[in-house]
C-alpha positions, 0 to 999 in steps of 0.5 A: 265789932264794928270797923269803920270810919267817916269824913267831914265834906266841905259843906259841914256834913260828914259821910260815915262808913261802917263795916258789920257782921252780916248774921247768917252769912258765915262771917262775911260783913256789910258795908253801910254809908250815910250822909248826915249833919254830923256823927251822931246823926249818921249813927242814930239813923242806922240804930233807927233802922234795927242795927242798935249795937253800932259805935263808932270808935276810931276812923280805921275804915273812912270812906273812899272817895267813890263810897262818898260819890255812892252815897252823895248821889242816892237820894235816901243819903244810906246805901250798903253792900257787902263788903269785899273779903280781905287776905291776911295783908287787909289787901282785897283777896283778888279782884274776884270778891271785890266784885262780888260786893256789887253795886251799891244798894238802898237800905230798902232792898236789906229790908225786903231780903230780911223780911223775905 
């Protein structure tokens, strides 16, 4: 299942952030953001893209301040990055596998890794 959440901008628009399952990754997960006109909008773009079972119930998980500065700063408005593996508290583990997440990359790089 899906966790995330989203946050409206003063402008109208909203920043959703979903966390899902990465297949084949021993359970770790992918972190998506996308900019867009409204909920709706932001969802149907990551369907479009191949991720069909996605919802968006609840803001659990909105985006941060610095996700929102990511994905308002890419010119595609979708980036990702695997997400940092929490404890048992939801805190990150240690500062080791935050940075294992690494920057913050364009839809376009998950293609070409799953195409190749």
């Amino acid at each position: 299942m899906a966790g995330g959440g989203w946050t409206r901008l003063p402008d109208g628009s909203v920043v959703v952030a979903l966390s899902v399952p990465r297949p084949g990754h021993g359970g770790q997960r992918a972190r998506f953001l996308v900019h867009a006109a409204n909920r709706a909008r932001a969802l149907t773009r990551l369907r479009n893209l191949g991720l069909r079972a996605v919802y968006l119930r609840g803001n659990t998980e909105p985006p941060t301040p610095d996700e929102i500065s990511a994905v308002l700063h890419h010119p595609d408005g979708l980036v990702w990055r695997p997400a940092p593996q929490h404890g048992a508290a939801g805190a990150p583990a240690d500062e080791g596998t935050r940075a294992e997440g690494g920057f913050w990359r364009p839809i376009g790089a998950l293609r070409r890794a799953a195409a190749g």
